[in-house]
N, C-alpha and C positions, 0 to 999 in steps of 0.2 A: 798148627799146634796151639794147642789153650795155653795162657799164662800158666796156670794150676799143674799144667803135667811137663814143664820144664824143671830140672835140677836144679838151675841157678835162679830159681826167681824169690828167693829167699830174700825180707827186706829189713832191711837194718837201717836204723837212723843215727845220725854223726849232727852234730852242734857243731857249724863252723863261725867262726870267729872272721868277720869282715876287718879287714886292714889298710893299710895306707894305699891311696888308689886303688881300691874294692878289690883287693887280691883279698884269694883265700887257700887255706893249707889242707888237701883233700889228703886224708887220712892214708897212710900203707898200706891199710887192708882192701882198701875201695879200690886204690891205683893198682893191687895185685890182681885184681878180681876183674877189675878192666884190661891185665896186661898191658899196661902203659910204662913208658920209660923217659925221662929225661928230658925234656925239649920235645916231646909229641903234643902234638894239638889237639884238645879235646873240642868238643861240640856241645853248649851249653844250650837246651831247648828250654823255652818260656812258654807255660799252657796256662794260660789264666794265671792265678796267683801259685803256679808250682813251676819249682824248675828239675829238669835233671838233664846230667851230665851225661855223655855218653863218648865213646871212640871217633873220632873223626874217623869216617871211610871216603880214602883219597879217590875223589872221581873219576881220574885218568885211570886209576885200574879200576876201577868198577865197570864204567864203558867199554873199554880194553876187553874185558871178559865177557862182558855182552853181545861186546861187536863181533869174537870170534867165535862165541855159541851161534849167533845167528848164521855167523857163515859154514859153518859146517855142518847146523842142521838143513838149509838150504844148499850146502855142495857150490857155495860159491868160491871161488878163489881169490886172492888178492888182486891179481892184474883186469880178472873182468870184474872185481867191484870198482878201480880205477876209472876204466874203461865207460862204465855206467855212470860214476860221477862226470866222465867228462861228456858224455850225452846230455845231461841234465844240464850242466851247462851253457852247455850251447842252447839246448831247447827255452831256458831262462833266458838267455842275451835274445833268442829273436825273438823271445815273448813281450820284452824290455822292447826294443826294438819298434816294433806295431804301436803300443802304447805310446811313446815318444814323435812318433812318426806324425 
């Protein structure tokens, strides 16, 4: 999807006011538009001299959801992805093993 044929890519500029220890007060209309609430964490990127703010997206579910698309488009299941980590295992400890030897 192009920027240009999203809904929300409408851009609006806010004047914020830098504060005691570089706090700053992001507008209610910015924090509705992000869905943010209270004590959530945002994610402030820095690209050359611009910065923008965006939703922290919590990594443990992002992977979570990854890891269980992969397994279901692969038909793997929980016990033999175990199963596979503990092969890997062992195949690293006697790999470890020869090297040390």
């Amino acid at each position: 999807m192009k920027l240009t044929e999203s809904a929300n890519t409408s851009m609006k500029m806010f004047s914020l006011q830098v504060q005691k220890e570089g706090q700053i007060n992001i507008p209610q209309d910015v924090l509705n538009t992000l869905q943010t609430h209270e004590g959530q964490t945002l994610t402030l990127l820095q690209i050359g001299e611009f910065a923008i703010i965006v939703p922290r997206i919590p990594q443990v579910t992002t992977l979570t959801e990854n890891f269980v698309s992969l397994m279901n488009v692969n038909n793997v299941t929980v016990d033999e992805l175990l199963e596979g980590i503990q092969e890997e295992r062992q195949a690293i400890w006697q790999e470890q093993q020869k090297i040390s030897a």
